[in-house]
PLY file of the C-alpha trace (Angstrom):
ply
format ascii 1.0
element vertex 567
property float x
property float y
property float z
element edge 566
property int vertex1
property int vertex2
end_header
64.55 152.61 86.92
63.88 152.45 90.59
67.75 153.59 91.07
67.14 156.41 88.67
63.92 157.74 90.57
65.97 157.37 94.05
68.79 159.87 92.67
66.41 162.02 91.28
64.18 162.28 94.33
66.69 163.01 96.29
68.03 166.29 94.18
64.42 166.86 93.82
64.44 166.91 97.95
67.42 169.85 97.92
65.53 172.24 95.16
61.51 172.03 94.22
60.58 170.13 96.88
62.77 171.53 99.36
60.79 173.26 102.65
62.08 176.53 101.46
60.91 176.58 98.14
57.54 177.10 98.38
58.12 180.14 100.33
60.69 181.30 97.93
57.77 181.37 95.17
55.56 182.52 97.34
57.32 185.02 99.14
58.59 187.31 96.02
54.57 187.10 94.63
53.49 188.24 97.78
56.25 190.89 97.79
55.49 192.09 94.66
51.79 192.15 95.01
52.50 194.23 98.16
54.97 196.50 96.61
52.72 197.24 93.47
49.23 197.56 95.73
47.77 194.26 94.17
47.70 194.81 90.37
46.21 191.82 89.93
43.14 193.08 90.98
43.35 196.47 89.97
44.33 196.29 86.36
42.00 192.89 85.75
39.32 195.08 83.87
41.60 196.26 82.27
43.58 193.38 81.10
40.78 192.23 79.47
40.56 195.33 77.01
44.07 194.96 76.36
43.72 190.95 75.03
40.70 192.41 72.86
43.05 194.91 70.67
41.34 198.21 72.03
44.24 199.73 72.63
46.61 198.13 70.07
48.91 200.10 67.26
49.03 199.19 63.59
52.55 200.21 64.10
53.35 197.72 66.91
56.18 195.08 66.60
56.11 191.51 66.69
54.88 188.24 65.64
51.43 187.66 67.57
48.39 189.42 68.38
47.65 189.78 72.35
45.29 187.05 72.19
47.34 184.71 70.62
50.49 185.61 72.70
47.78 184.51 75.56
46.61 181.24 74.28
49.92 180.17 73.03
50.85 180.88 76.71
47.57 179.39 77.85
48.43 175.98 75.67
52.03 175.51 77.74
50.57 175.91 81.31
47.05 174.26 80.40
48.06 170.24 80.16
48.65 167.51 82.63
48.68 170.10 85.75
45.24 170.60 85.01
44.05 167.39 84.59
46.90 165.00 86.52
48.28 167.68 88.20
45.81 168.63 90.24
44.79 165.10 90.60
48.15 164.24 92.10
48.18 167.11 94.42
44.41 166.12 96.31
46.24 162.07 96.17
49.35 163.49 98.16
47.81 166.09 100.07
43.94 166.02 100.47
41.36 168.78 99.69
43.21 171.09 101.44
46.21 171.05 98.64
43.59 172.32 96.51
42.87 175.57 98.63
46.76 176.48 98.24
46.75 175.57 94.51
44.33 178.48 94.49
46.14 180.99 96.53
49.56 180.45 94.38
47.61 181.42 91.53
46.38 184.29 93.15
49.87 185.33 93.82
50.84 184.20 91.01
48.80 186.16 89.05
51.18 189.26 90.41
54.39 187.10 89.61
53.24 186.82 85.77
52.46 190.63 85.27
56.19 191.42 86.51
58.26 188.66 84.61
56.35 189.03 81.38
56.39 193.21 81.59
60.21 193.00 82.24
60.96 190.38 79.67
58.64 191.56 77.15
61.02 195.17 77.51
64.35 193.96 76.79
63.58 191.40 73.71
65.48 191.45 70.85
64.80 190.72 67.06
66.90 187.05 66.04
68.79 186.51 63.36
65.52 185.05 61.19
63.51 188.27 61.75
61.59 186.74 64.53
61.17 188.32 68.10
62.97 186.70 71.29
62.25 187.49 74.50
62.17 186.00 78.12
63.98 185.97 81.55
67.54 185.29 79.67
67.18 188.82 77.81
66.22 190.88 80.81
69.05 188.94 82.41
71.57 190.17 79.98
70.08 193.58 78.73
68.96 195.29 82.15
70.47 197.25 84.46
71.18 194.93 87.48
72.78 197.78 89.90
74.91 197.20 93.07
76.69 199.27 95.55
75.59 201.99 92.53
77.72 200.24 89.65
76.63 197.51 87.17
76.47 194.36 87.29
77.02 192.07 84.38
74.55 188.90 84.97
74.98 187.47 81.86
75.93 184.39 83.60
72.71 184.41 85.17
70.50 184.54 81.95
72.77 181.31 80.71
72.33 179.30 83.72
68.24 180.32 83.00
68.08 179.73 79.10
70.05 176.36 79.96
67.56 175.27 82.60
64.51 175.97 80.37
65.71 173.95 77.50
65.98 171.02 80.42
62.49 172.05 81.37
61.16 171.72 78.17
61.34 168.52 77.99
60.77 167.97 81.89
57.69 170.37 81.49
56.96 170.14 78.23
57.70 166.85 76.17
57.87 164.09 78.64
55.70 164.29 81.31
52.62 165.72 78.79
53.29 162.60 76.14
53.40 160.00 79.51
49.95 161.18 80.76
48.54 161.31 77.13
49.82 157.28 76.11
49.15 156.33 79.58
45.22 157.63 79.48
44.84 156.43 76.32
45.57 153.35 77.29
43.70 152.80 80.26
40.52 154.44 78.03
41.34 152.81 74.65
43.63 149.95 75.24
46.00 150.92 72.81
49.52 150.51 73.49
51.47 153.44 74.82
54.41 153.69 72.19
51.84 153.51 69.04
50.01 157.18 70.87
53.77 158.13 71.33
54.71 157.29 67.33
51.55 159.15 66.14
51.56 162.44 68.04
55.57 162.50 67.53
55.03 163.09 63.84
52.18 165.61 64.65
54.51 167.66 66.80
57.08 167.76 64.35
54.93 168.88 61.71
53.25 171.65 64.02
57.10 172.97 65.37
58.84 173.10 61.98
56.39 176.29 61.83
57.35 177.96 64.20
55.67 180.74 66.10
53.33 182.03 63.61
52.52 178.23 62.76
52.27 177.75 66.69
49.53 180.58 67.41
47.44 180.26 64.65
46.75 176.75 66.28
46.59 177.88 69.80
44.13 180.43 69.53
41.66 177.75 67.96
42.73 174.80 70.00
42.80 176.42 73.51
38.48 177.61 73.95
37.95 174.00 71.93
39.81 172.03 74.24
38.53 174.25 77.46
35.39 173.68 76.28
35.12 169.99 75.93
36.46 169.75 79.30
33.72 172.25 81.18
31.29 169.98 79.92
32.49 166.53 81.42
33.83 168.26 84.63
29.89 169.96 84.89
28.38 166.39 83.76
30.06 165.05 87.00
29.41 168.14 89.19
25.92 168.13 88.32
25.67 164.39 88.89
26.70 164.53 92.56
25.56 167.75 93.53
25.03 166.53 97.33
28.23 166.54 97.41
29.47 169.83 96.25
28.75 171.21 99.44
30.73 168.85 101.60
33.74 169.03 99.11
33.55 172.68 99.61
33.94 172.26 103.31
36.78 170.41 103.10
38.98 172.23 100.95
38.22 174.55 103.08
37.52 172.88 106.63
41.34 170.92 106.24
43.54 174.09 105.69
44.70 174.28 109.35
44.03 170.53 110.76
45.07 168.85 107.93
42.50 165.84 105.92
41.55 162.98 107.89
42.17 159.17 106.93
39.15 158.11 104.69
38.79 155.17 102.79
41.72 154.01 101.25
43.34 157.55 101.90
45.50 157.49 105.19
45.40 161.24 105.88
47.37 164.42 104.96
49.48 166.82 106.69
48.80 170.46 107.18
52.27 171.11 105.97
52.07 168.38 103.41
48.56 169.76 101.68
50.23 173.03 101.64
53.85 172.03 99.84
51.81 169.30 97.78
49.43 172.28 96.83
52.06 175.27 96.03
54.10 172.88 93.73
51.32 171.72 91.83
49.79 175.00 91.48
53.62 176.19 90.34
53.40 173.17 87.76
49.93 173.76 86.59
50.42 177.90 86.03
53.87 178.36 85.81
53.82 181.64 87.67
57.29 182.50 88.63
59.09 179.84 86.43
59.55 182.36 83.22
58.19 180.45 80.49
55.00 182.24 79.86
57.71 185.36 78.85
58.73 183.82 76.23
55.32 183.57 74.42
54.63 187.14 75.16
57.90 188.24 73.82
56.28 187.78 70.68
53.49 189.92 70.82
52.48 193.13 69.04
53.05 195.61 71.69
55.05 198.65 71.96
54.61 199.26 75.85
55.95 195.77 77.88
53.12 196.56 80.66
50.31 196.48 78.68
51.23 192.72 77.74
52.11 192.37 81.18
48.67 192.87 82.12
47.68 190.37 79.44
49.71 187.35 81.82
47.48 188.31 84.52
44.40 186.57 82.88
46.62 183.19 82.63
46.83 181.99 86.27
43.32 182.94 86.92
42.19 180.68 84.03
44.29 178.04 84.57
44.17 177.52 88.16
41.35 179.43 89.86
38.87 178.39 86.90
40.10 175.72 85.01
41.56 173.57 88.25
38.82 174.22 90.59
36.76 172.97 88.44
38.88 169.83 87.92
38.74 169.15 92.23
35.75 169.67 92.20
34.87 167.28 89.76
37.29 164.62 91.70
36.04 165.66 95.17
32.27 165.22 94.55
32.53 162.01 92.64
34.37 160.08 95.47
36.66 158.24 93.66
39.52 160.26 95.32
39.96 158.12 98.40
38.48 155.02 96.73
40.73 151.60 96.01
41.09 150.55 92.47
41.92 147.85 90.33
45.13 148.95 88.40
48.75 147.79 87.45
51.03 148.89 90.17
53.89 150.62 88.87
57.53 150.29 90.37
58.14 154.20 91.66
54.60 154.07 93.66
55.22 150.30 95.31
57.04 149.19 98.55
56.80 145.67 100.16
56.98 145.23 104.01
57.93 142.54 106.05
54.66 140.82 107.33
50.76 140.77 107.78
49.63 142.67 110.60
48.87 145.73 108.76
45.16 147.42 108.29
43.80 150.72 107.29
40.58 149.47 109.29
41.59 150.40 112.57
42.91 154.01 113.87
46.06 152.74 115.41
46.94 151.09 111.55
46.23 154.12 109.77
48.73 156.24 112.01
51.24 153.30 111.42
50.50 152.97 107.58
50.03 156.90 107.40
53.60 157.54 109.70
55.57 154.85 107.27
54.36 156.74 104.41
54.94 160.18 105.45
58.69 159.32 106.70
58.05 159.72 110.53
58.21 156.17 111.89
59.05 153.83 108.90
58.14 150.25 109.07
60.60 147.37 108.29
60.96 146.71 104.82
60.52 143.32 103.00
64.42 141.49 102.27
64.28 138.33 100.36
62.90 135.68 98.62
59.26 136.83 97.63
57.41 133.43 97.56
54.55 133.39 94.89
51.93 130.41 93.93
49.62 131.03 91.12
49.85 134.77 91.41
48.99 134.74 95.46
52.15 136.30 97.46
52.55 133.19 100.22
55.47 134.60 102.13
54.76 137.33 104.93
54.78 140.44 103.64
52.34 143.26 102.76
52.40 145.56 99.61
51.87 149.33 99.73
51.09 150.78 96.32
50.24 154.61 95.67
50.31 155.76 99.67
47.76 152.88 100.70
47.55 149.53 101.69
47.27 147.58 98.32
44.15 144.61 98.19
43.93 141.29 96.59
47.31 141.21 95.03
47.92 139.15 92.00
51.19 138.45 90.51
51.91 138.14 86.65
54.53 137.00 84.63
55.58 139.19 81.56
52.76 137.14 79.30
49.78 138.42 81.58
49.34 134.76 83.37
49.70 134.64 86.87
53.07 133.90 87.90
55.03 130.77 90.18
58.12 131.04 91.64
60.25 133.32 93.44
61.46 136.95 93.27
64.08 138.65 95.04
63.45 141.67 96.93
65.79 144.48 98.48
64.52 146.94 100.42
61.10 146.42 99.90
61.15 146.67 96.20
61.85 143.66 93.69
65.27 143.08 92.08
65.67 142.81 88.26
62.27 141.54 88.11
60.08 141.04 85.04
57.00 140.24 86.66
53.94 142.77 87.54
51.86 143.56 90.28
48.25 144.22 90.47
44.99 144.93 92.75
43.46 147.46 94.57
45.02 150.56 95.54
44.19 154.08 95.45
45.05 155.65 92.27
46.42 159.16 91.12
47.29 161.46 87.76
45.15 161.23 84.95
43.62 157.51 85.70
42.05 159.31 88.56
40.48 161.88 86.56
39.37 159.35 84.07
37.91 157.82 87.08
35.74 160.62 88.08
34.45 161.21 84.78
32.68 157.94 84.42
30.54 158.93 87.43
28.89 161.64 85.89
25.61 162.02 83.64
27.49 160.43 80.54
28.79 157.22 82.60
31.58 155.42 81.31
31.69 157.17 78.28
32.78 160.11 80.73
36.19 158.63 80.65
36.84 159.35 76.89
36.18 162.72 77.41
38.90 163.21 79.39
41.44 161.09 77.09
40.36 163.96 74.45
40.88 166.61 76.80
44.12 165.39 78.22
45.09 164.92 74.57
44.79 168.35 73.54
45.49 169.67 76.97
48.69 167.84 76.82
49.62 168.42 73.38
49.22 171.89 72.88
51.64 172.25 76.21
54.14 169.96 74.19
53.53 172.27 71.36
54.39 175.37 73.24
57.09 174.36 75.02
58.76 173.44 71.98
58.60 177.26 71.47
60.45 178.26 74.82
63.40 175.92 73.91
63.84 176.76 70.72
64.14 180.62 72.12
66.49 179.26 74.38
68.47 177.61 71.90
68.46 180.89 70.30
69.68 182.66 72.50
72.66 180.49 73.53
73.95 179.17 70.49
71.80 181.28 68.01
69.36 180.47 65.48
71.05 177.72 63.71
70.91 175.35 66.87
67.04 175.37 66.69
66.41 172.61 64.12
68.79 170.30 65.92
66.70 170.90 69.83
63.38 170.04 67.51
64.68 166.54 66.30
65.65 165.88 69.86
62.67 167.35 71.56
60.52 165.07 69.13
62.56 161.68 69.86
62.65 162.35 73.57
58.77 163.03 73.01
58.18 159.58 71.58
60.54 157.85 74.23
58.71 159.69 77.20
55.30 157.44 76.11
56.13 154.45 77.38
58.55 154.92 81.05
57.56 155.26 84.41
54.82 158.04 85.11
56.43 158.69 88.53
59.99 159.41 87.49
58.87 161.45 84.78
57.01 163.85 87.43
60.09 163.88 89.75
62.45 164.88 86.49
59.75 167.32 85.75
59.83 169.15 89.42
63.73 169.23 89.50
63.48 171.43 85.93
60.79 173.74 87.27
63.06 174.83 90.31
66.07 175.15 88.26
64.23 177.82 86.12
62.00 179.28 88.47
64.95 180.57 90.60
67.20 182.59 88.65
63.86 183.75 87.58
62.89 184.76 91.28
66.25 186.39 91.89
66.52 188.32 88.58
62.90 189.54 89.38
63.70 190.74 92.97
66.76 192.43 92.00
64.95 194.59 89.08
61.87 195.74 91.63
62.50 199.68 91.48
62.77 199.22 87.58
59.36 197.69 87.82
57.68 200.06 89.63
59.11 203.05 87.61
57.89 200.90 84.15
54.26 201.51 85.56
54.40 204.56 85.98
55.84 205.91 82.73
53.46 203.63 81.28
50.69 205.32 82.67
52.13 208.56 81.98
52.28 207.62 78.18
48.83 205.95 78.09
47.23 209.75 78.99
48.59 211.31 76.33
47.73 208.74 73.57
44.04 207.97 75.44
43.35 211.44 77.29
39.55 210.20 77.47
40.51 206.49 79.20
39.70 206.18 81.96
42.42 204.29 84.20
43.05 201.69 86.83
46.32 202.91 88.30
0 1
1 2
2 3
3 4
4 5
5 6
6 7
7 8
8 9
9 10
10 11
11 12
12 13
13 14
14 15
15 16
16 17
17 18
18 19
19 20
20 21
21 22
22 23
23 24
24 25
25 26
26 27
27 28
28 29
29 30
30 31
31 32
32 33
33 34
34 35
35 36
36 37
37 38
38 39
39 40
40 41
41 42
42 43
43 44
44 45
45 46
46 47
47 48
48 49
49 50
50 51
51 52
52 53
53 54
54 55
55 56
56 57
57 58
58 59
59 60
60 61
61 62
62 63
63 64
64 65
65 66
66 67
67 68
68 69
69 70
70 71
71 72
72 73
73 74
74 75
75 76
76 77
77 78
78 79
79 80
80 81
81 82
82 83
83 84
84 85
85 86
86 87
87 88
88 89
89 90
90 91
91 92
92 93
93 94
94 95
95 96
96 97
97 98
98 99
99 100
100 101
101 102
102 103
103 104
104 105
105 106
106 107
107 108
108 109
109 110
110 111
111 112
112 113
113 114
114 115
115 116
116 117
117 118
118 119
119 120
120 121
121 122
122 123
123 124
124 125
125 126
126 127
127 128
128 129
129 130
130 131
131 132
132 133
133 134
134 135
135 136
136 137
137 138
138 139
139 140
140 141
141 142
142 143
143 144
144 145
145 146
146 147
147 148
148 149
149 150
150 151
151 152
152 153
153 154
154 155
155 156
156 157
157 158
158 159
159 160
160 161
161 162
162 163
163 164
164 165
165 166
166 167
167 168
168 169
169 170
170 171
171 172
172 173
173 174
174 175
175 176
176 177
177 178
178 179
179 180
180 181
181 182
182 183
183 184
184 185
185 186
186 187
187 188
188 189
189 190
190 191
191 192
192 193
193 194
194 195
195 196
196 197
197 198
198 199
199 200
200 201
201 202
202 203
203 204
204 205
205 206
206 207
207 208
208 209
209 210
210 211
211 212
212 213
213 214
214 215
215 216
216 217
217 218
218 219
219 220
220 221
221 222
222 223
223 224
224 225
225 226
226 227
227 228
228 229
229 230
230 231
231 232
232 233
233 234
234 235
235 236
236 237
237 238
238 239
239 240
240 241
241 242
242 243
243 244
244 245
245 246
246 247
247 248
248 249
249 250
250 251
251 252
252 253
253 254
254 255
255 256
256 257
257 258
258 259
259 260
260 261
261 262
262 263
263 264
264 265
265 266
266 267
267 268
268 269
269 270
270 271
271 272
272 273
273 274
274 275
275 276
276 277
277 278
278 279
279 280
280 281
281 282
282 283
283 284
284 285
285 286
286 287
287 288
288 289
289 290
290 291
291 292
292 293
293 294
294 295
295 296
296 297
297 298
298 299
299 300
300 301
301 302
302 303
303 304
304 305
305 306
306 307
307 308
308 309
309 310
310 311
311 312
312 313
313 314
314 315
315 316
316 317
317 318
318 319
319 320
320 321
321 322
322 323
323 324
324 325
325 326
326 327
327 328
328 329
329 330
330 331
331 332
332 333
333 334
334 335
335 336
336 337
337 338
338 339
339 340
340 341
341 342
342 343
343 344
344 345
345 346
346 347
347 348
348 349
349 350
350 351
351 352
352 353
353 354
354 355
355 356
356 357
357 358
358 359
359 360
360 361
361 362
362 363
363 364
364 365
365 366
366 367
367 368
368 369
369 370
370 371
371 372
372 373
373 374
374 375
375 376
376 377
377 378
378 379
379 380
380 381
381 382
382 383
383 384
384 385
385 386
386 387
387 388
388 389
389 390
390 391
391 392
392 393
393 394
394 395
395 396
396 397
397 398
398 399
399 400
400 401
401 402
402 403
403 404
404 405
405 406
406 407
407 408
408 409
409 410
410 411
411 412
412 413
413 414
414 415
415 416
416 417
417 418
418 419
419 420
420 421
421 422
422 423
423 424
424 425
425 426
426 427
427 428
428 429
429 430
430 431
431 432
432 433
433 434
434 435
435 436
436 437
437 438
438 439
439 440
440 441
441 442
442 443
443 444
444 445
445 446
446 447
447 448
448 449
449 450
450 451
451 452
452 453
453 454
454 455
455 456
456 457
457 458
458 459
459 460
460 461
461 462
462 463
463 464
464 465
465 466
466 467
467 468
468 469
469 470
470 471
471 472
472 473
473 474
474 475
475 476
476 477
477 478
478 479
479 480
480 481
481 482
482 483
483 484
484 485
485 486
486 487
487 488
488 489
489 490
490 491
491 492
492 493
493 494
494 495
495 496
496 497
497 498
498 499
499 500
500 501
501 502
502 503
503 504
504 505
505 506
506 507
507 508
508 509
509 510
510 511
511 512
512 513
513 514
514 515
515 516
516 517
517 518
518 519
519 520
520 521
521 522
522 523
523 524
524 525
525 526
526 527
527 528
528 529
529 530
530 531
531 532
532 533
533 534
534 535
535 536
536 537
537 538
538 539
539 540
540 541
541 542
542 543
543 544
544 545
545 546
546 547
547 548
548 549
549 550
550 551
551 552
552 553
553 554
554 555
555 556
556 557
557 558
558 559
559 560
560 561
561 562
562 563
563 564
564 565
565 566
């Protein structure tokens, strides 16, 4: 596994979490939000008439109503990124990650209302009646113009619907059904494939209905779901209010020097906080990456900008409400630079050679903290691992989750602490069965669980956010289900739909019980891969986008002469 994590980092390293790629996402928001004079501030208001029908036609096509086009778009971006996601990104990155979570979904905010308006104008009707829309049809069905003569970019749209049935299950199935088992079994105890067995049949049952099936769930699940979560983050919040303050300060305060070492937390990067911070907020709103298109292809609309304005509200939910909320919850209760007891897991473990290694002492947190961040690596442990009764009697020193791992305990694959010896290779054991344990920092969802048990309701804090991640997490797998099976569609047409649900469930059951890490790095590779022919077909269509505001508006006086608008 540690073989398949090294190959996929390292594609990972060319694409999403590239230097460039950031600024890529980034760059064509900003662009856009230039180019149309920020309407994602100037048609807010007005987005939220649109979601409430006012302006709706009996005669409208499609298969949703705005809101449910929302919250079935809502239920794919609001899972793990909310919850593990944003957990992840403060572990990697300190407070300041959290700052630049909230300025990509400001951005993004821009990059939704274009991708949705432009995909939501060139969908189609399927062969079963249903609507299909997206990046892939704009891709195809738009006038892509160079040198003055058409372009076909049909090859463009397949490379796109490809990528986003990859993403589905690298968004979508597996890492969402990994956080869920894994949670559930730090909360519950009960073991990760059983969680995995059980909401596999779920899913199925939910997808075989599609869309319609789909939304009608959504739009009750979503505000539950949101709900239950406010109240634990706010039970935590309120808890540790002396603390809100200095958490403020430091999302804040770190932007431009970067977070200090504290506690178990050796310190983050200016750059690192930023990349750590856009990529999260990427995976937690999907702004940019062209999935939330495909939900709003369904809705009943017969102008594509006034469900454009509808994907506006979805970054500013899911980000600047929903994961502020969720750092701020971590941040005040502490237990984000805190060492834990936990199972290490492979992905997130390195051994070095020797002992003379502290995070007590400013000279061994810039060692442990340069090692870590790939400036001045440290010699890695080769050899024969010596253990006696679980204690690790040869020289080394084990790093687990970027820290210097405590009281280290060895056990063989019956819980007991192990004797004996095991082979190591560049700081990571060889075909070894046994497992390591102590305290560490820790990140993902066990972090949030953490934080939740130091609010008003205590430990019982920590079940609340199994729940939430549940539904968070399922109701992503649920939706995401949805975007491949339009994919599907539109490559190999309707038929090929029921074949991508039987292996989107199996993979779903699989993903419950392998390595959380891996899962995350698949899951970044699959965002990239859709998010840029997304970026380019975008970019390439701006004139077209401009001029689809503008009749819009044009056609929105005639049919409400006495509304007042935003444009």
């Amino acid at each position: 596994m540690q073989q398949v994590d090294d190959f996929l980092s390292l594609i990972d390293s060319y694409i999403g979490s590239a230097g460039w790629f950031p600024f890529a996402l980034l760059g064509v928001g900003l662009f856009f939000t230039i180019y149309l004079k920020f309407p994602q501030i100037r048609f807010f208001g007005f987005a939220l008439k649109v979601v409430k029908g006012k302006f709706d036609s009996k005669d409208d096509e499609g298969d949703t109503s705005h809101f449910q086009a929302l919250t079935t778009a809502l239920s794919g971006t609001v899972g793990t990124g909310n919850i593990a996601g944003v957990a992840l990104a403060l572990h990697l990155g300190g407070p300041a990650a959290l700052f630049w979570m909230l300025v990509t979904a400001g951005i993004g905010m821009c990059t939704k209302f274009v991708e949705v308006t432009l995909s939501h104008k060139y969908r189609e009707k399927a062969q079963d009646g249903t609507m299909a829309g997206g990046p892939m049809y704009y891709m195809k069905n738009a006038d892509f113009m160079l040198s003055g003569k058409k372009v076909n970019m049909k090859w463009l749209a397949i490379i796109f619907a490809i990528a986003t049935v990859l993403s589905a299950f690298g968004t979508g199935s597996l890492p969402q059904i990994n956080s869920i088992s894994t949670s559930i079994q730090a909360t519950f105890g009960i073991e990760l494939w059983i969680t995995g067995a059980i909401l596999a049949v779920l899913l199925g049952i939910v997808i075989i209905g599609g869309i319609k099936r789909i939304a009608a769930i959504t739009e009750k699940l979503v505000p539950a779901m949101a709900l239950i979560y406010f109240i634990g983050c706010f039970a935590v919040i309120l808890a540790n209010l002396e603390n809100l303050l200095p958490a403020l300060v430091a999302i804040v305060g770190d932007i431009f020097t970067g977070s200090a070492a504290a506690g178990g937390f050796l310190g983050g990067t200016i750059w690192y906080a930023f990349d750590r911070g856009v990529n999260r907020g990427l995976f937690s709103n999907e702004a940019g990456q062209g999935s939330a298109p495909i939900a709003h292809a369904s809705a009943k609309a017969h102008e594509p900008v006034s469900e454009g304005m509808v994907a506006i509200l979805e970054p500013f939910i899911d980000t600047i409400i929903i994961c502020t909320i969720t750092g701020l919850t971590l941040l005040s209760s502490g237990v984000w630079n805190e060492k834990h007891q936990n199972v290490f897991q492979a992905a997130d473990m390195e051994i070095l050679a020797g002992t003379n290694f502290t995070d007590e002492t400013d000279e061994g947190v810039k060692a442990l903290a340069e090692h870590i961040g790939g400036v001045n690596e440290l010699e890695l442990f080769n050899g024969p691992l010596d253990v006696q009764a679980g204690k690790i009697t040869t020289a080394a020193t084990v790093i687990h989750a970027r820290s210097l791992a405590e009281d280290v305990v060895v056990k063989n694959d019956i819980d007991e602490p192990f004797t004996g010896i095991i082979m190591v290779e560049n700081g990571r054991p060889v075909d070894s069965d046994e497992t390591f344990e102590g305290l560490s920092l820790v990140h993902s969802a066990p972090l949030t669980a953490l934080a939740f048990t130091k609010g008003f309701f205590g430990e019982y804090g920590k079940y609340i956010v199994s729940i939430g991640l549940l539904l968070f997490a399922f109701s992503t797998a649920i939706s995401w289900s949805y975007y491949g099976d339009r994919a599907m569609t539109f490559l190999w047409g309707s038929g090929s739909v029921k074949y991508f649900r039987i292996v989107y469930v199996v993979a779903f059951f699989l993903a419950s019980f392998q390595d959380t890490t891996i899962i995350w790095t698949l899951s970044g590779i699959t965002i990239a891969l859709m998010t840029l022919p997304n970026l380019l077909g975008l970019f390439w269509l701006r004139k077209e986008m401009k001029s689809t505001i503008a009749d819009y508006w044009k056609g929105f006086k005639k049919e409400f002469p006495d509304v007042k608008t935003p444009e």
